[in-house]
KEDOSE-216336 format. One line per 10 residues: for each residue x negated, y, z negated of C-alpha. Coordinates in Angstrom, 3 decimals, padded with zeros to 6 digits, always signed. Layout:
// residues N
X/Y/Z | ...
// end
This chain:
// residues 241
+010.995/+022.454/+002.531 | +008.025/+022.852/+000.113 | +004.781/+023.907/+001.116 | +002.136/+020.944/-000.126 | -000.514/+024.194/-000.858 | +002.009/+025.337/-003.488 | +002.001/+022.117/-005.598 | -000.679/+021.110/-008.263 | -001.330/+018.105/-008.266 | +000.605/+017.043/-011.309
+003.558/+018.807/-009.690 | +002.476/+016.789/-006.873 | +002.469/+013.363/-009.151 | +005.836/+014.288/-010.485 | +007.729/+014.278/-007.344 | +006.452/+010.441/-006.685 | +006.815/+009.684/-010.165 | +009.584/+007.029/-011.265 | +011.665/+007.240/-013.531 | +011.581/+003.723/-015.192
+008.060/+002.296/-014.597 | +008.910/-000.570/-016.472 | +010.911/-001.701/-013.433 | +009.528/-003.348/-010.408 | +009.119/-001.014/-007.933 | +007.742/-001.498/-004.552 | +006.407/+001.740/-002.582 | +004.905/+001.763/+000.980 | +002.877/+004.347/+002.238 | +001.837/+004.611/+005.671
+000.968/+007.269/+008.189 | +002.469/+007.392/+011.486 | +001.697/+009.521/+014.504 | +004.531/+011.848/+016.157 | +005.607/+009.297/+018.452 | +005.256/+006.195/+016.177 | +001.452/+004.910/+016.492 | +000.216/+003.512/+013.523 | -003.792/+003.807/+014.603 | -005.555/+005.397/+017.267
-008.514/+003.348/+018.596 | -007.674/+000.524/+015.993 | -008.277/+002.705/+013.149 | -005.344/+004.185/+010.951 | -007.693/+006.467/+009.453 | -007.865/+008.545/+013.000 | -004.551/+009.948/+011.911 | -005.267/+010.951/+008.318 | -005.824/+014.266/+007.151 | -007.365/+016.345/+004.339
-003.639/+016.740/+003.194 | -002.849/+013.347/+003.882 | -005.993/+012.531/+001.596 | -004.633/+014.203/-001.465 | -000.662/+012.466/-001.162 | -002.372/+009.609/-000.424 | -004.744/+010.014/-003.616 | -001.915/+011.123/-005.964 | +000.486/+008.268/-005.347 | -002.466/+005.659/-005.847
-002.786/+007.376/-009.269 | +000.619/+006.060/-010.124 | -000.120/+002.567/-009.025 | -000.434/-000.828/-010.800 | -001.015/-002.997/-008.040 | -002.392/-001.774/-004.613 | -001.767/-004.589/-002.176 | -003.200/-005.018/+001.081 | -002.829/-007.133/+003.892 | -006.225/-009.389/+004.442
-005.989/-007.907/+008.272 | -006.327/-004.148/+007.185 | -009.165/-005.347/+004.399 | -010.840/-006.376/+007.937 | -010.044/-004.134/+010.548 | -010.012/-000.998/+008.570 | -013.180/-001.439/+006.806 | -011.366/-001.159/+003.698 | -013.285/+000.604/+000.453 | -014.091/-001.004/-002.576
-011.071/+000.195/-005.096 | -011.904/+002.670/-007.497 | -010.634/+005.707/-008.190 | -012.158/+009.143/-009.041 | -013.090/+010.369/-012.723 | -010.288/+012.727/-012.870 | -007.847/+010.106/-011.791 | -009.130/+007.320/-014.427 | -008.736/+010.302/-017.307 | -005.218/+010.992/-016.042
-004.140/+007.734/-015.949 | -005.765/+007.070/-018.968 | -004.450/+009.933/-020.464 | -000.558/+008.484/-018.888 | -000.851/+004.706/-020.897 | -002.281/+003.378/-017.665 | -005.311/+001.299/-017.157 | -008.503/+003.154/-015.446 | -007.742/+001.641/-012.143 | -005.393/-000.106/-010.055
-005.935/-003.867/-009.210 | -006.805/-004.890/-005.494 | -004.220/-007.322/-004.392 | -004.846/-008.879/-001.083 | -002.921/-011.017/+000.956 | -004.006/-013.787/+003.236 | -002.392/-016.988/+004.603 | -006.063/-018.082/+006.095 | -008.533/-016.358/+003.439 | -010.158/-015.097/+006.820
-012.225/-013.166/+003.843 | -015.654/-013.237/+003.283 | -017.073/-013.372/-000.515 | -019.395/-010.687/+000.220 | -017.113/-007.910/+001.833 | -017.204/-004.945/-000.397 | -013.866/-004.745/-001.204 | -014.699/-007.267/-003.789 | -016.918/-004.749/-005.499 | -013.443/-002.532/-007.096
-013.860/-001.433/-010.127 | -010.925/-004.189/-011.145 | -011.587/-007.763/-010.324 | -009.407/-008.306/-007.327 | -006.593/-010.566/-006.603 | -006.337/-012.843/-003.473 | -002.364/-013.849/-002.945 | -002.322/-017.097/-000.615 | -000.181/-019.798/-000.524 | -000.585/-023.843/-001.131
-001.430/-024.894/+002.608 | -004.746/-022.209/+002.619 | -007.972/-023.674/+003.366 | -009.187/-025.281/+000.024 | -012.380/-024.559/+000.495 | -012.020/-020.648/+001.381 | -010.095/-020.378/-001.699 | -012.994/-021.558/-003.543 | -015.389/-019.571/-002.156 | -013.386/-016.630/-003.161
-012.364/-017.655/-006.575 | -016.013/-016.460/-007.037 | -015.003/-013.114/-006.375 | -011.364/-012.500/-007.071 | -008.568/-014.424/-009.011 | -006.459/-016.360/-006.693 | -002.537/-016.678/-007.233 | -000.988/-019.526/-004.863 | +002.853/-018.832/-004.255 | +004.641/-020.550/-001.873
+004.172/-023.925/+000.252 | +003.299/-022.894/+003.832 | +003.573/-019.150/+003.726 | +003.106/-016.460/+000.745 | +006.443/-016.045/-000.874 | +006.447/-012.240/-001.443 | +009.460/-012.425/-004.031 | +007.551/-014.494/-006.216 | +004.502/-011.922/-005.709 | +006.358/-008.942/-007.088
+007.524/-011.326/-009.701 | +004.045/-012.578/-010.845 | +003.129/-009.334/-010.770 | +006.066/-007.620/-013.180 | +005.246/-011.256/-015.589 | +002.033/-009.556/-015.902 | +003.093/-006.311/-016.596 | +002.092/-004.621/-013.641 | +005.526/-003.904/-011.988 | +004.456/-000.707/-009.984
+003.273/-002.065/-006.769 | +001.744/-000.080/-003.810 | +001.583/-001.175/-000.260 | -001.249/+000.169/+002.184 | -000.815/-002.266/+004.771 | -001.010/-002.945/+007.462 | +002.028/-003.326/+009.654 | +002.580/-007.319/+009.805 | +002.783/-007.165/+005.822 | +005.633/-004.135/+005.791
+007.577/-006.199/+008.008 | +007.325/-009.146/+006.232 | +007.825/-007.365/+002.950 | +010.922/-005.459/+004.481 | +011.995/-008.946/+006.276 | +012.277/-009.878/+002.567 | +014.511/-006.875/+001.614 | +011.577/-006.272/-000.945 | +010.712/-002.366/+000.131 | +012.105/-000.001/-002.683
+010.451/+002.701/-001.402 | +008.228/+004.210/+002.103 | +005.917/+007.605/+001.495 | +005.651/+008.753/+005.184 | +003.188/+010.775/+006.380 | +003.739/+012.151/+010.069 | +000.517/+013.416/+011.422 | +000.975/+016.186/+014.139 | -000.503/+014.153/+017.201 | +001.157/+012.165/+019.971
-001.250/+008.369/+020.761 | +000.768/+008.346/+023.507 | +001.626/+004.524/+024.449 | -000.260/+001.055/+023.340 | -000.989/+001.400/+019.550 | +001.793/-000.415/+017.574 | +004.198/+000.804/+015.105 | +003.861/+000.715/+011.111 | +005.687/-002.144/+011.319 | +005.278/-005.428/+012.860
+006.547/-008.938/+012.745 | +009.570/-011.023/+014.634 | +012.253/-008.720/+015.928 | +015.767/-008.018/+013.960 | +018.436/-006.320/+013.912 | +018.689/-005.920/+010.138 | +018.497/-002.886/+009.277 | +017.836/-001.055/+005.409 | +019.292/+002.194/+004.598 | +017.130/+004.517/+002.731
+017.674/+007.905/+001.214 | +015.389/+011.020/+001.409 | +014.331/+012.031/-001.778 | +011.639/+014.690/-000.937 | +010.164/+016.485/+002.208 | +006.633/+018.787/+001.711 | +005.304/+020.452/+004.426 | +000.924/+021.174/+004.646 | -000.766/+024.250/+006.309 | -002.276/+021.567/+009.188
+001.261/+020.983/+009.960 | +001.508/+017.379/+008.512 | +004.832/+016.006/+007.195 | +005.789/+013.920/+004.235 | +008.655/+012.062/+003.343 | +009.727/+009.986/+000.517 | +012.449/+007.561/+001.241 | +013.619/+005.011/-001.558 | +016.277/+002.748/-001.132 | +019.896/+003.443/-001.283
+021.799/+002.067/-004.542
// end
């Protein structure tokens, strides 16, 4: 196992790196305490790290879409999008735009127009579908570009499809559970970045995932495993051919 300490960060990069990004890929990253919780005290950010920081910092460098789930936007008090000077110049530097766009998805656009999430450094983009409150979508269609797929629920194939039509095929998911299960209910996950922070929640706080139960299960293969000096874990798991 690889110590995270010994990597640079373009070492780092290179280990999450793809190797065709002009295929759709989908990559979830999440971080997960020791027995499963997802959040202590409502907040995922309780389990994150200084090393958790910096994974979680390199693989949004490689991103062209970072979607998000309106519910974390909401509950996790979700930053504006934009990205530090030396990740612009790398990314620059790699062919890629400055930033990563926002994507956020909502069935209800239970969003408001002046959350500062809409202040990214890339306009964002609202995903909803066609039965969404007409008037919420106009309200934000001052603040974000709207994409409607799907009649009475977001179709998520056609997401990852509008986005690879507009040439932004590499596609990050940050949450929060209800969208990994739906994305995953979809057979749409190509890829999960795990982090496994060294705490036990102990019972009450849900998992990573979250949705209707099944007993489908997807088989993915461990690609890499790094180690970091405050005892965090990460995995990378893609999905097996």
């Amino acid at each position: 196992m690889r110590g995270l300490e010994e990597l640079s960060d373009e070492e780092l990069i290179a280990l999450y790196e793809v190797e065709d990004r002009s295929a759709p890929h989908l990559r979830a990253n999440f971080v997960s305490s020791l027995d499963g919780a997802v959040e202590i005290d409502g907040k995922s950010k309780a389990l994150s790290s200084d090393s958790d920081s910096r994974v979680f910092s390199m693989v949004r460098r490689l991103a062209d879409v970072v979607l998000v789930g309106a519910g974390t936007i909401r509950e996790e008090g979700y930053n504006p999008l934009k990205l530090s000077k030396a990740a612009r110049e790398w990314r620059t530097a790699a062919g890629l735009a400055e930033n990563p766009t926002l994507a956020i998805v909502s069935s209800r656009l239970e969003l408001s127009p002046v959350n500062p999430v809409f202040q990214s450094a890339v306009r964002p983009i609202v995903v909803t579908h066609e039965a969404s409150p007409a008037d919420r979508r106009e309200a934000l269609g001052e603040v974000a570009d709207l994409i409607v797929l799907g009649a009475g629920e977001v179709d998520l194939q056609a997401v990852v499809d509008e986005f690879a039509a507009r040439e932004m095929p590499q596609i990050l998911c940050e949450g929060g559970p209800h969208l990994l299960g739906a994305l995953t209910e979809a057979d749409l996950v190509d890829e999960l970045c795990l982090a496994l922070a060294p705490l036990l929640a102990g019972p009450g706080a849900g998992r990573i995932t979250a949705g209707l139960p099944t007993t489908l299960t997807r088989q993915m293969k461990l690609r890499t495993t790094l180690q970091a000096e405050d005892d965090y874990l990460f995995f990378r798991y893609t999905r097996e051919a």
